[in-house]
N, CA, C and O atoms as CSV, one atom per row, in Angstrom:
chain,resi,resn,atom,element,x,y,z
A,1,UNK,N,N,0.826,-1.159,0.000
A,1,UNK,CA,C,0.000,0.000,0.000
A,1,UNK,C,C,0.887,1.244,0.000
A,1,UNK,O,O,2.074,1.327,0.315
A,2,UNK,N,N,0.062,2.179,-0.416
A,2,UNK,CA,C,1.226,3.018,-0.940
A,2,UNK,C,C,1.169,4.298,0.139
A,2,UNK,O,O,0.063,4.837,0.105
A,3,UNK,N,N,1.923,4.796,0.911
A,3,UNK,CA,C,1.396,5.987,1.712
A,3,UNK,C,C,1.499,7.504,1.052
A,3,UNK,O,O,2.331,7.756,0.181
A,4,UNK,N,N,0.812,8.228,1.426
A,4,UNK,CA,C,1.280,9.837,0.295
A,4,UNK,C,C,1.421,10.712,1.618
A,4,UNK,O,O,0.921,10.704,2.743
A,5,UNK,N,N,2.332,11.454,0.931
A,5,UNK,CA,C,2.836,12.576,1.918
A,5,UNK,C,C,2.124,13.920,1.858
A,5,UNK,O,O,1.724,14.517,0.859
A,6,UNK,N,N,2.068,14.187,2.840
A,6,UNK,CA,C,1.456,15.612,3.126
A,6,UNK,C,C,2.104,16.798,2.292
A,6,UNK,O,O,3.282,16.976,1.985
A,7,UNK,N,N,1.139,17.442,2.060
A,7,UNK,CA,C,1.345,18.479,1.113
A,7,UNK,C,C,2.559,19.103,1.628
A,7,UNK,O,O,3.699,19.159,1.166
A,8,UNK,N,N,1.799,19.768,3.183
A,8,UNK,CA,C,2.887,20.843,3.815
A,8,UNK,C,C,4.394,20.201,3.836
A,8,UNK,O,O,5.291,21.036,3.955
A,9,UNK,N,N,4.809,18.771,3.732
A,9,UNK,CA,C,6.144,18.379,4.194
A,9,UNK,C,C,6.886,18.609,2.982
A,9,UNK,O,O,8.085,18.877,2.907
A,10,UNK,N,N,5.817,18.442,1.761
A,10,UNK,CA,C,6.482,18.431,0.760
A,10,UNK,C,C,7.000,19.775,0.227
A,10,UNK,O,O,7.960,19.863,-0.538
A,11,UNK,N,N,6.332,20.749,0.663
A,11,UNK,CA,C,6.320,21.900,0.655
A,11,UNK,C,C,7.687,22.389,1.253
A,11,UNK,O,O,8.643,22.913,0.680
A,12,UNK,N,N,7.538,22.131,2.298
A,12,UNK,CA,C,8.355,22.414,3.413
A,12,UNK,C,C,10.347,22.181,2.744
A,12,UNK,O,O,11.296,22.953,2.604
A,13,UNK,N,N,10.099,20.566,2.495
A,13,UNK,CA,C,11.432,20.192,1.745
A,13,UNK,C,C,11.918,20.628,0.702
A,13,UNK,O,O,13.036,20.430,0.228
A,14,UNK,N,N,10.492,21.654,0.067
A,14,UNK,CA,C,11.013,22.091,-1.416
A,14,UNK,C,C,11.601,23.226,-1.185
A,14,UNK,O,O,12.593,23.561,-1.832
A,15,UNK,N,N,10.962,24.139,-0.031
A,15,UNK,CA,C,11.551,26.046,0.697
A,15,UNK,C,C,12.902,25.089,0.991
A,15,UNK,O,O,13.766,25.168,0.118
A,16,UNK,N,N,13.106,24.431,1.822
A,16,UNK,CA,C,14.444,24.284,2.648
A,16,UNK,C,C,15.837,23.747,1.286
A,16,UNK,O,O,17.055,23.908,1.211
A,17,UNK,N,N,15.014,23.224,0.605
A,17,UNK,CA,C,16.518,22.714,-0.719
A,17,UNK,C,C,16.256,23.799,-1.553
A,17,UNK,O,O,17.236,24.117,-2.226
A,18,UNK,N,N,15.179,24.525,-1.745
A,18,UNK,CA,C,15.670,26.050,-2.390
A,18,UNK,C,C,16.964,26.657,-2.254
A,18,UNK,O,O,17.866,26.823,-3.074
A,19,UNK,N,N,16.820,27.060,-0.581
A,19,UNK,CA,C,17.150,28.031,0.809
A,19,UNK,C,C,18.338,27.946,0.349
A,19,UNK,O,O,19.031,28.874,-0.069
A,20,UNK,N,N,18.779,26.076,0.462
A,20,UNK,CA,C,20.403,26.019,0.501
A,20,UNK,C,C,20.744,25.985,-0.859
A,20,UNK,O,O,21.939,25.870,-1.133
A,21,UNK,N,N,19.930,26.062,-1.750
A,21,UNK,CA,C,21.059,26.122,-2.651
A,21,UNK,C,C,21.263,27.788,-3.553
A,21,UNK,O,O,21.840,28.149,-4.579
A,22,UNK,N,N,20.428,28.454,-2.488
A,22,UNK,CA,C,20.621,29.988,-3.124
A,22,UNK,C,C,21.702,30.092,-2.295
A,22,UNK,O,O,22.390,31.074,-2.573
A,23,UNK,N,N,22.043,29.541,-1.521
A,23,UNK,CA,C,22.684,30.163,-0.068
A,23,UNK,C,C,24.310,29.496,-1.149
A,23,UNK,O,O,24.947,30.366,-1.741
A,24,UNK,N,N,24.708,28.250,-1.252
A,24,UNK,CA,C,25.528,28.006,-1.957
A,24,UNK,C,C,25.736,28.822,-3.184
A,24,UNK,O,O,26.934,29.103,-3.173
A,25,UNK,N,N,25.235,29.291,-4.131
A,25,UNK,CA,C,24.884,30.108,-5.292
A,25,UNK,C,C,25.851,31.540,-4.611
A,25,UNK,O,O,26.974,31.896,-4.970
A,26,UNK,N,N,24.913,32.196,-3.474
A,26,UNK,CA,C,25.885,33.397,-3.209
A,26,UNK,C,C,27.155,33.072,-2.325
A,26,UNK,O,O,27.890,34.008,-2.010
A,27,UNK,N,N,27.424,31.868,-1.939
A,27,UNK,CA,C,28.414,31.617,-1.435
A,27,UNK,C,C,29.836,31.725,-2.474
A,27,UNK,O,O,30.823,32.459,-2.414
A,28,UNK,N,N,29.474,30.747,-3.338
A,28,UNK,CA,C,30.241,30.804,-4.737
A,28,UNK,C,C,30.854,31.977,-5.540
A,28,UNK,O,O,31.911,32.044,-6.167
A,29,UNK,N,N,29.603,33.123,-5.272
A,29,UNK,CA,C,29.635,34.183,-6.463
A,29,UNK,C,C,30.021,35.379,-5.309
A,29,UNK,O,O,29.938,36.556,-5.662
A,30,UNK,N,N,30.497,35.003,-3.760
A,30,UNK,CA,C,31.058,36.127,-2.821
A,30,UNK,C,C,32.561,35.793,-2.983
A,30,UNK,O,O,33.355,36.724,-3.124
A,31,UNK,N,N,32.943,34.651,-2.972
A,31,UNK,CA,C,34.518,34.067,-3.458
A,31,UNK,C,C,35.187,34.097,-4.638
A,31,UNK,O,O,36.380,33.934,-4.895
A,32,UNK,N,N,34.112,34.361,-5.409
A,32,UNK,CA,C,34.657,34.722,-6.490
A,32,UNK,C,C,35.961,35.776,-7.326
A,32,UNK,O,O,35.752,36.946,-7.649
A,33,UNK,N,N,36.790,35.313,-7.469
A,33,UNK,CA,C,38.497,36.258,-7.225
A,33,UNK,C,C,38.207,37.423,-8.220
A,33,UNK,O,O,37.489,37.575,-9.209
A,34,UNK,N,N,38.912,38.021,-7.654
A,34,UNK,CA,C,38.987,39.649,-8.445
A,34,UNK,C,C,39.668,39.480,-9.810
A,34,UNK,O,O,40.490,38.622,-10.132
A,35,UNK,N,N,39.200,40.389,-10.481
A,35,UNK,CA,C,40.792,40.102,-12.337
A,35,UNK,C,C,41.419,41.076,-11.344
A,35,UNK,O,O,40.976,41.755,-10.417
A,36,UNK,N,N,42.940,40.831,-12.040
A,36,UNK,CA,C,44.163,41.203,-11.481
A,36,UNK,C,C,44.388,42.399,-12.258
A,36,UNK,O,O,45.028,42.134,-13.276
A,37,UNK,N,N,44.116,43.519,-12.154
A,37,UNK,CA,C,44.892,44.637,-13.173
A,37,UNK,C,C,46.291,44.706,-12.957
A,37,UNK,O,O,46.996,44.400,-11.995
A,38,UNK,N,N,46.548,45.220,-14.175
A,38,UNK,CA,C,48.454,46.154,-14.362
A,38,UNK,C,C,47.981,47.083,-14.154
A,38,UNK,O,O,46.825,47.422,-14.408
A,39,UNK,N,N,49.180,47.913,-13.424
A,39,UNK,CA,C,48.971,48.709,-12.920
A,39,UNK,C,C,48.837,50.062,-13.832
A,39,UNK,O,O,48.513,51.104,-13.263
A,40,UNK,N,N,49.135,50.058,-15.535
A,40,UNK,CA,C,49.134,50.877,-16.353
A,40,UNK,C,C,46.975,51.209,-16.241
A,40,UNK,O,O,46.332,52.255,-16.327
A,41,UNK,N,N,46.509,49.690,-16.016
A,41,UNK,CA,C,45.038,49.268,-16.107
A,41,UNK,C,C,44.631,50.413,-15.103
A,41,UNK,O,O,43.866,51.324,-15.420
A,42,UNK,N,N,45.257,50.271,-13.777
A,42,UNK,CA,C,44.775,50.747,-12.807
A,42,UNK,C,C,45.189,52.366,-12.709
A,42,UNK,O,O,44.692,53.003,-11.779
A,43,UNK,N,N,46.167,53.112,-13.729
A,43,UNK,CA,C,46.583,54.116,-13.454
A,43,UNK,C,C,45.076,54.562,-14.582
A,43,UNK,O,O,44.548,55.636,-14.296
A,44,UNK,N,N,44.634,54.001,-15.427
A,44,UNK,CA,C,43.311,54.382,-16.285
A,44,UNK,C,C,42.474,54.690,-15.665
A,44,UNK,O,O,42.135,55.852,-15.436
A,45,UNK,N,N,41.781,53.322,-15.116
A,45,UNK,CA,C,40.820,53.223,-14.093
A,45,UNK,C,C,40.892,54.910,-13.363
A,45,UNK,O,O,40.095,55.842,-13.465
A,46,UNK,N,N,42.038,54.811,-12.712
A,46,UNK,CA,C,41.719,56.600,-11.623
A,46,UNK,C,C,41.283,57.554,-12.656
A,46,UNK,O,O,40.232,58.193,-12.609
A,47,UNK,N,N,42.340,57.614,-13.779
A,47,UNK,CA,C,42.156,58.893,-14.644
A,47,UNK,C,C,40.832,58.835,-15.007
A,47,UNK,O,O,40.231,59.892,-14.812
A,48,UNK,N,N,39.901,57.536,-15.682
A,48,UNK,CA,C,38.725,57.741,-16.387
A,48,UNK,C,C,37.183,58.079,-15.056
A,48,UNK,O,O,36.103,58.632,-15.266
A,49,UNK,N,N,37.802,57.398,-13.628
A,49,UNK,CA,C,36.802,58.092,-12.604
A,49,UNK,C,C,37.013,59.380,-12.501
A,49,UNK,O,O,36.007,60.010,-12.172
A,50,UNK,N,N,38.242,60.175,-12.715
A,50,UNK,CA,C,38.531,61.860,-12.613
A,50,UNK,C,C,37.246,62.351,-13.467
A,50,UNK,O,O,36.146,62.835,-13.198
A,51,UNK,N,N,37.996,61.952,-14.712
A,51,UNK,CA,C,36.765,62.288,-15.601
A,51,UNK,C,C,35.461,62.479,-15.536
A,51,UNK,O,O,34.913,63.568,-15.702
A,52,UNK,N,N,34.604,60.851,-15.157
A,52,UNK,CA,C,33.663,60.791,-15.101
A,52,UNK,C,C,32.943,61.381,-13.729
A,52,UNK,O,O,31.722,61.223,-13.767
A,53,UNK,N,N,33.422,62.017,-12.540
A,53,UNK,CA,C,33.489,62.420,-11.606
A,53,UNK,C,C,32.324,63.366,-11.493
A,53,UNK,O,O,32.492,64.429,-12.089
A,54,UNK,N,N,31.076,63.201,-10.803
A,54,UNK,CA,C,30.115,64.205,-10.817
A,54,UNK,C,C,30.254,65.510,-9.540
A,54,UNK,O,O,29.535,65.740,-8.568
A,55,UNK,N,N,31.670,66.290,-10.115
A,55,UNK,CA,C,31.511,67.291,-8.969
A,55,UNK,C,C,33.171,68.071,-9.785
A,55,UNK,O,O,33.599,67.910,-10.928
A,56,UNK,N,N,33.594,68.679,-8.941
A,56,UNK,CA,C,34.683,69.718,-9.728
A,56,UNK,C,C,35.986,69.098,-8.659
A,56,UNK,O,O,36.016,68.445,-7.616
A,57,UNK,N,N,36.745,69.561,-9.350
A,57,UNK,CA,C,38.440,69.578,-8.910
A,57,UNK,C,C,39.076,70.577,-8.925
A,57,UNK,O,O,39.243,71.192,-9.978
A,58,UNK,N,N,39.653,71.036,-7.617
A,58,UNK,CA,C,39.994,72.192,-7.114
A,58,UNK,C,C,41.540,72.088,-7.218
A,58,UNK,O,O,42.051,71.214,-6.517
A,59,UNK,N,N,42.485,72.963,-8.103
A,59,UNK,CA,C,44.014,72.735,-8.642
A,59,UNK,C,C,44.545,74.372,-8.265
A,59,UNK,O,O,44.048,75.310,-8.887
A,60,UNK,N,N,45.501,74.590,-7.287
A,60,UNK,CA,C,45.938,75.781,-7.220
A,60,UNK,C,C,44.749,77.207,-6.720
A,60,UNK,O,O,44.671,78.431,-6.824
A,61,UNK,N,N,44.012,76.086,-6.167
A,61,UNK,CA,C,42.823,77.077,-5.933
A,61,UNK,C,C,41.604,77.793,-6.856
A,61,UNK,O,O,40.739,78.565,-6.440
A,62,UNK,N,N,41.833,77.211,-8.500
A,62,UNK,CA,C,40.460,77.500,-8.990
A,62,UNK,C,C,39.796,75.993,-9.204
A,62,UNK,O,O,40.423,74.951,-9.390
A,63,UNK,N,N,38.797,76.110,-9.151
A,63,UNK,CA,C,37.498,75.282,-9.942
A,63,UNK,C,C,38.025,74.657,-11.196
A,63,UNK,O,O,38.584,75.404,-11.999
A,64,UNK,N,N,37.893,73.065,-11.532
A,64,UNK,CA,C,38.078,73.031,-12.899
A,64,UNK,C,C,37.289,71.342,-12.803
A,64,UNK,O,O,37.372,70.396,-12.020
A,65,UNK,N,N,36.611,71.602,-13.933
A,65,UNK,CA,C,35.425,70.726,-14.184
A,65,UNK,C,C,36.902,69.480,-14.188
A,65,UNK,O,O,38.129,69.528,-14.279
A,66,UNK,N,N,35.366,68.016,-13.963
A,66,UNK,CA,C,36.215,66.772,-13.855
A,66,UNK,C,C,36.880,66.654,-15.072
A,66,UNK,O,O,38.106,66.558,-15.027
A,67,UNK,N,N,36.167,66.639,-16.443
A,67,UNK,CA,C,37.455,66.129,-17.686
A,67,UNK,C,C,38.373,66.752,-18.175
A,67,UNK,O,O,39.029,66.225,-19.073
A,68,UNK,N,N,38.697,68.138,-17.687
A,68,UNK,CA,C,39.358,69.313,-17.868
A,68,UNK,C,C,40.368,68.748,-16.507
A,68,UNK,O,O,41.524,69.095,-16.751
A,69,UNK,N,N,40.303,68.147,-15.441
A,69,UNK,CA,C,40.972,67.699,-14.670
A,69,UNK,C,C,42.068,66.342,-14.715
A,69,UNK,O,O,43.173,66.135,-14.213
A,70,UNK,N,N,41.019,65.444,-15.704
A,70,UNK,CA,C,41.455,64.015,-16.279
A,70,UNK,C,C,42.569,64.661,-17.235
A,70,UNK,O,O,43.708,64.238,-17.040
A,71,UNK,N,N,42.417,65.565,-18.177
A,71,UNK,CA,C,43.114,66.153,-19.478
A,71,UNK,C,C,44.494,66.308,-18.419
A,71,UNK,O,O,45.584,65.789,-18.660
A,72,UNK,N,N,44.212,67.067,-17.311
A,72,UNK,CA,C,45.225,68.067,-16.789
A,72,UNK,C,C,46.422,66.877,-16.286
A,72,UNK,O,O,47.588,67.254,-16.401
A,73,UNK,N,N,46.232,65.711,-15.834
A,73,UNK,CA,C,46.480,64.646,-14.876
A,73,UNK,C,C,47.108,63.912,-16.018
A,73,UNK,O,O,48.248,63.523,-15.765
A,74,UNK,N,N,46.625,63.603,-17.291
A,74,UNK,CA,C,46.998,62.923,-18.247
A,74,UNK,C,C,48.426,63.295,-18.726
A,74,UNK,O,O,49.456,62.634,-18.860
A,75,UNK,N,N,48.006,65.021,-19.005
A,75,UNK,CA,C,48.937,65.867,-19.627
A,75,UNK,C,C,50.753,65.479,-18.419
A,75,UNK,O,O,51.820,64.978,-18.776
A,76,UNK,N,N,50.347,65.958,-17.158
A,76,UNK,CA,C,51.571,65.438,-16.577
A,76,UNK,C,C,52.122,64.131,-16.183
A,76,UNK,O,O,53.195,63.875,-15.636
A,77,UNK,N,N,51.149,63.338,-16.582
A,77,UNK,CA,C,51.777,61.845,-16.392
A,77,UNK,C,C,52.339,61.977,-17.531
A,77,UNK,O,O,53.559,61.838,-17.622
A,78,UNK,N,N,51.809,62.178,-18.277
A,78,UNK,CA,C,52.956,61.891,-19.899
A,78,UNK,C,C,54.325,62.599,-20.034
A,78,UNK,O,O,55.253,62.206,-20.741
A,79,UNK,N,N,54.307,64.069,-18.993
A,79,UNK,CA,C,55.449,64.554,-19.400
A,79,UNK,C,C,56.703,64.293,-18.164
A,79,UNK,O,O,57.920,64.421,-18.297
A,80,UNK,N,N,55.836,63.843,-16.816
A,80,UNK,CA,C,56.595,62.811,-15.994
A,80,UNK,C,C,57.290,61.578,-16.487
A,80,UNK,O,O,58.479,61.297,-16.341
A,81,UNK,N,N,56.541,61.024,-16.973
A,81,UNK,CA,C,57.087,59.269,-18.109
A,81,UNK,C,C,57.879,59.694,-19.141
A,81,UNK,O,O,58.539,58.838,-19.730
A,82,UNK,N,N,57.960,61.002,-19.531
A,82,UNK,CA,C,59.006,61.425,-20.432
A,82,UNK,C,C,60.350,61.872,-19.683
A,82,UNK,O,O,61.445,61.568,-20.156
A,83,UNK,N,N,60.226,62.607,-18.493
A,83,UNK,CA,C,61.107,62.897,-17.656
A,83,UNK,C,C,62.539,62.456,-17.424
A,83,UNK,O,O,62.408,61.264,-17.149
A,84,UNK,N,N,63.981,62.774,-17.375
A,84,UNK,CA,C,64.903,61.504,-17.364
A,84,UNK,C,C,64.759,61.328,-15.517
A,84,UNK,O,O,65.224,60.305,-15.014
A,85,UNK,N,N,64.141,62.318,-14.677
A,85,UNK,CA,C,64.056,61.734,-13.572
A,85,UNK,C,C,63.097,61.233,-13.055
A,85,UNK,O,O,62.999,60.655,-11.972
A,86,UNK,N,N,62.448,61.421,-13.735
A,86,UNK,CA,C,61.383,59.838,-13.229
A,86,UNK,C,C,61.637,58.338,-13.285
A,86,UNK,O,O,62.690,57.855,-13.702
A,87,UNK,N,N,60.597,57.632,-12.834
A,87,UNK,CA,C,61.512,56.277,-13.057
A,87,UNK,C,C,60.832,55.677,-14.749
A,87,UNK,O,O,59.941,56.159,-15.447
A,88,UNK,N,N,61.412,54.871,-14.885
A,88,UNK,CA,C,61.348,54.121,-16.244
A,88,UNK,C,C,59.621,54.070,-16.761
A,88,UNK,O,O,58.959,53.601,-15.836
A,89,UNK,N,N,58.957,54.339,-17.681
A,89,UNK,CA,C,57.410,54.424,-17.940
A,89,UNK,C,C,56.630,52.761,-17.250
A,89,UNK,O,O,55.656,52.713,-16.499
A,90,UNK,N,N,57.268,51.791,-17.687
A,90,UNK,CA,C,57.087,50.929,-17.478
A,90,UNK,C,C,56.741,50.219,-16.048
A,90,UNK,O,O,56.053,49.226,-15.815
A,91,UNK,N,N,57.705,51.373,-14.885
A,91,UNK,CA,C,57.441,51.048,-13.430
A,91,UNK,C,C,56.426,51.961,-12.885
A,91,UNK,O,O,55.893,51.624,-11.828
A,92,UNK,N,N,56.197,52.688,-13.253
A,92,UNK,CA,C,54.917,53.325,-12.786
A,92,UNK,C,C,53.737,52.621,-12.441
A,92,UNK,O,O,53.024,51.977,-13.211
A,93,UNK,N,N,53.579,52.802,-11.169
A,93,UNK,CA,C,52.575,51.909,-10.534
A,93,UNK,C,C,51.045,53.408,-10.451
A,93,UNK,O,O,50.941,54.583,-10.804
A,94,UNK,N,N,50.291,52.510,-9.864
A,94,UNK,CA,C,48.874,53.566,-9.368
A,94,UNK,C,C,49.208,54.361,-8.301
A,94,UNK,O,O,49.031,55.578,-8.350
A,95,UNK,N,N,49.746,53.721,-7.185
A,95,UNK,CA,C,50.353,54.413,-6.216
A,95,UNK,C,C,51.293,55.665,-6.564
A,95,UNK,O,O,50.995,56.847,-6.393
A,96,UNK,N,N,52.420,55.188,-7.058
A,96,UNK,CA,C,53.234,56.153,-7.765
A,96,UNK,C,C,52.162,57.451,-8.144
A,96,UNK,O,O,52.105,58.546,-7.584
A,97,UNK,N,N,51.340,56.944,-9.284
A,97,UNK,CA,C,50.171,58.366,-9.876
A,97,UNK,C,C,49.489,59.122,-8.883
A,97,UNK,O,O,49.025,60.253,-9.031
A,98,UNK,N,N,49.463,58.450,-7.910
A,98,UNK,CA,C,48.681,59.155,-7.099
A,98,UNK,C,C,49.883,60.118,-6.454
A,98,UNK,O,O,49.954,61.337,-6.610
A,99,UNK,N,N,50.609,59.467,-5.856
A,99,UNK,CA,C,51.882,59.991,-4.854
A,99,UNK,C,C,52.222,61.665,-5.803
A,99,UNK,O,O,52.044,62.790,-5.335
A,100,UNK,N,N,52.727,61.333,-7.168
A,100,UNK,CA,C,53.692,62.370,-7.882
A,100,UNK,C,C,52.862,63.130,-8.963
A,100,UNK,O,O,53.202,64.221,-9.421
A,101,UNK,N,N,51.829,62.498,-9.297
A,101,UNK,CA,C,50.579,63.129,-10.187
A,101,UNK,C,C,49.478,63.509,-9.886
A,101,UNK,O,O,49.105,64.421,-10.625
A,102,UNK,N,N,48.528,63.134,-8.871
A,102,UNK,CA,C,47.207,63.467,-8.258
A,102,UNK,C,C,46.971,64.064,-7.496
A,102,UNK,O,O,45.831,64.511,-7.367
A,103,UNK,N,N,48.251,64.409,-6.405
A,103,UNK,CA,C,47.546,64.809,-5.008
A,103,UNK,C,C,48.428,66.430,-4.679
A,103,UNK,O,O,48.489,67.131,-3.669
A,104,UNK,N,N,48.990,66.558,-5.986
A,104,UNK,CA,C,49.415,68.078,-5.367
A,104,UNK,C,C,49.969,68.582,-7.111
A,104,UNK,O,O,50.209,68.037,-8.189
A,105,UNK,N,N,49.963,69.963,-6.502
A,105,UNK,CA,C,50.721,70.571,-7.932
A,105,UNK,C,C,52.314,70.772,-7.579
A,105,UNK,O,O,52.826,71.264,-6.573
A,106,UNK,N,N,52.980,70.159,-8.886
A,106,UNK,CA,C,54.135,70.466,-8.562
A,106,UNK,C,C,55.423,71.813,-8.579
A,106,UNK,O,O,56.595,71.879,-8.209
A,107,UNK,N,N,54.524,72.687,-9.170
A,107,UNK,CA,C,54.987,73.761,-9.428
A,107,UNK,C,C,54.806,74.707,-7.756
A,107,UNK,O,O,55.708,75.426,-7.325
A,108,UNK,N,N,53.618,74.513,-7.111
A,108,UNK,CA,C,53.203,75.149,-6.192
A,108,UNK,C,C,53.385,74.548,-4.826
A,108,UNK,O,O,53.767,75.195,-3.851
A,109,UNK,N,N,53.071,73.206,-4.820
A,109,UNK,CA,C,53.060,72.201,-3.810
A,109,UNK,C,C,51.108,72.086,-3.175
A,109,UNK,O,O,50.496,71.375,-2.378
A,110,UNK,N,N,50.870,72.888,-3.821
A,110,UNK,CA,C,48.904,73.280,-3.262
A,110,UNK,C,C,48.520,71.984,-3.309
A,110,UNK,O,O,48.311,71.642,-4.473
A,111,UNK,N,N,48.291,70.880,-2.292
A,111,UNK,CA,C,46.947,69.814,-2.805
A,111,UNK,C,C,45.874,70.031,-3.187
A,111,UNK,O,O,45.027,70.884,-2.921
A,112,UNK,N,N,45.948,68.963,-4.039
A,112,UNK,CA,C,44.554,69.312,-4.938
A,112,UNK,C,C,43.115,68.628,-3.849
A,112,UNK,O,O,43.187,68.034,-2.772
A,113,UNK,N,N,41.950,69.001,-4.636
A,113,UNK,CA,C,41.148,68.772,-3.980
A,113,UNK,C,C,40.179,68.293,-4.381
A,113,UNK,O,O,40.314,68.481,-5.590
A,114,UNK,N,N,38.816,67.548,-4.191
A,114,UNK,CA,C,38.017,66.980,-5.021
A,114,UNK,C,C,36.521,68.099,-4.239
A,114,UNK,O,O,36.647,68.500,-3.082
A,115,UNK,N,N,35.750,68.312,-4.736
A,115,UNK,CA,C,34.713,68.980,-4.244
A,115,UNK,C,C,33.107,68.394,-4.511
A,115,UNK,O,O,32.543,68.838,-5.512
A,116,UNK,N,N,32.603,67.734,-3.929
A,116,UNK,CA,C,31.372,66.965,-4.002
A,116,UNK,C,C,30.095,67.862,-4.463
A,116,UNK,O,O,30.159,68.934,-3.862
A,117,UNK,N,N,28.993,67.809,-5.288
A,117,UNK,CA,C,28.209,68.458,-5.487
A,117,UNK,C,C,27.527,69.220,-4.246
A,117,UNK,O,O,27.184,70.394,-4.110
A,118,UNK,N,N,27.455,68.043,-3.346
A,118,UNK,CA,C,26.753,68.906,-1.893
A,118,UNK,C,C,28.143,70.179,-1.308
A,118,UNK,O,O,27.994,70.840,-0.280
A,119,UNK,N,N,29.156,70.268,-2.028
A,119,UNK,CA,C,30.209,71.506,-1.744
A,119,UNK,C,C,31.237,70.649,-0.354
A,119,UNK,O,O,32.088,71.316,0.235
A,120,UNK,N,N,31.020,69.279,-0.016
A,120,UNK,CA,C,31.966,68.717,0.455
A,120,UNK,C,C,33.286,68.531,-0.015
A,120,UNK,O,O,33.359,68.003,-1.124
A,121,UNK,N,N,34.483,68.865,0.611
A,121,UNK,CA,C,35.777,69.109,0.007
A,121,UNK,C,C,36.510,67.875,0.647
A,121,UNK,O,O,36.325,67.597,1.832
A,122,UNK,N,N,37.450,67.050,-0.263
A,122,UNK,CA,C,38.185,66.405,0.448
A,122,UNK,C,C,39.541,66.350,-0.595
A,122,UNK,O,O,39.465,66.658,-1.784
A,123,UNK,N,N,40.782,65.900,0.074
A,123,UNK,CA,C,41.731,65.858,-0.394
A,123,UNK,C,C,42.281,65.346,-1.623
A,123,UNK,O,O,43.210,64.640,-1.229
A,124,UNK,N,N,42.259,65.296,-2.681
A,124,UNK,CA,C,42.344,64.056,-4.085
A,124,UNK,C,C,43.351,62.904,-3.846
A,124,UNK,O,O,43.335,61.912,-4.575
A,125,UNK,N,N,44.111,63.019,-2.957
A,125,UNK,CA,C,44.747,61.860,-2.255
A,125,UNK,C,C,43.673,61.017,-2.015
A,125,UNK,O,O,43.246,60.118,-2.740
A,126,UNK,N,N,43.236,61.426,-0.820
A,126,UNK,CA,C,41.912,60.366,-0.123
A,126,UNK,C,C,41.222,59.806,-1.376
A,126,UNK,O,O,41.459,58.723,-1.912
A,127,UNK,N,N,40.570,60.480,-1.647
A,127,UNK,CA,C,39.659,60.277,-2.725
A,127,UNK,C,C,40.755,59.295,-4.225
A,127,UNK,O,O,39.858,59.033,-5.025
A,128,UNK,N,N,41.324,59.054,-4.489
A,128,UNK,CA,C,42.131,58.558,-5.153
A,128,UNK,C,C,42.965,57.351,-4.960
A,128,UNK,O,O,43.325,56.606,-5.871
A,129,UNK,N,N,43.243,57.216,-3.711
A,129,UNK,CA,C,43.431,55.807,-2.645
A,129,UNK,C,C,42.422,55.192,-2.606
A,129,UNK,O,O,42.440,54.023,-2.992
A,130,UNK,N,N,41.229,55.774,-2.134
A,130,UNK,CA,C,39.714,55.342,-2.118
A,130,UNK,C,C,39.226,54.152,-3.397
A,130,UNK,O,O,38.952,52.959,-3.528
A,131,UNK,N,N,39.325,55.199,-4.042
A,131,UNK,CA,C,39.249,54.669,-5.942
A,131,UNK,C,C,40.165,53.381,-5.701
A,131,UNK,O,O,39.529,52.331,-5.612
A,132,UNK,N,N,41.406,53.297,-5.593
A,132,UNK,CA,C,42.111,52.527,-6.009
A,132,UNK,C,C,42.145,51.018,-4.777
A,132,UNK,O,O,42.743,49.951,-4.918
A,133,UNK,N,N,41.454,51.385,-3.869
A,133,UNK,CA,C,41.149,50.228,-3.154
A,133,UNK,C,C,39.714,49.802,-3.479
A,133,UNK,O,O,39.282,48.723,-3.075
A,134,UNK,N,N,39.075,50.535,-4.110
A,134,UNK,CA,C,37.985,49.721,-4.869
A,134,UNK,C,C,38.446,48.939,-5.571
A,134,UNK,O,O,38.434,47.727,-5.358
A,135,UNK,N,N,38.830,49.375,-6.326
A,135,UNK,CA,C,38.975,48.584,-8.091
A,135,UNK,C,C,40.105,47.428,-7.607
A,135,UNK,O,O,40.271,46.651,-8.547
A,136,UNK,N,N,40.985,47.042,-6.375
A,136,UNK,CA,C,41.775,46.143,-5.991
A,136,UNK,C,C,41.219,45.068,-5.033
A,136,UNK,O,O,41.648,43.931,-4.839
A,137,UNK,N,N,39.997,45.796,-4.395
A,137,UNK,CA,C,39.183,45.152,-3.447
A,137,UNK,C,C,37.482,44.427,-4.018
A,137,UNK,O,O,36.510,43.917,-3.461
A,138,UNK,N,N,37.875,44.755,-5.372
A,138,UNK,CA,C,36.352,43.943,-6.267
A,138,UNK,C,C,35.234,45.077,-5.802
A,138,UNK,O,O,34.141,44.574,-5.544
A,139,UNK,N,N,35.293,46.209,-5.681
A,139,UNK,CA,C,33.930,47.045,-5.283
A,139,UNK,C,C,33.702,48.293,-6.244
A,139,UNK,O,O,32.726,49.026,-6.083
């Protein structure tokens, strides 16, 4: 004779082997390893968030829109990597860009600054480390 099972158990076993296997699903896809950028990748990455940046960048004390900022950042990495005292184009790390290209002018020594639409000011260092522990930290 044949016995039949109750609706609710069956029910019950179908929520609970769902449960675990969404639970495995985001387990999988939280371990999931980061791509590895070069660091030429990662010196982009900053320049193209400058750019795309919804707020202004403060250089020597005026205002200058974000891609007018990316241009500005571009312009002296290139003539740094041309430099005979810089180091070789090839060793230039993100860090480096940030250290000798992002976070101050070199003519003046003024740090630069990033300025948030709500008129929050913070350092383009911070803000540029920030960036770059995203894009190393998968976020």
């Amino acid at each position: 004779m044949r016995k039949l099972i109750p609706n609710s158990l069956v029910i019950c076993v179908f929520v609970i082997h769902f449960i675990f296997l969404m639970n495995v699903n985001s387990i999988s896809a939280d371990t999931k390893p980061c791509k590895s950028y070069t660091e030429e990748e990662k010196i982009e990455f900053l320049l193209k968030k400058i750019g795309n940046f919804n707020g202004s960048f403060i250089r020597n004390g005026e205002i200058h829109q974000a891609k007018d900022a990316e241009n500005h950042l571009r312009y002296k990495l290139k003539e740094a990597k041309n430099s005979i005292f810089a180091p070789d184009p090839k060793d230039w790390t993100a860090k480096l860009f940030i250290e000798k290209i992002g976070t101050k002018s070199f003519l003046s020594g003024t740090p630069y600054k990033i300025r948030y639409t709500n008129g929050k000011e913070i350092l383009s260092s911070v803000w540029l480390y920030e960036e770059l522990k995203n894009i190393e930290t998968c976020h």
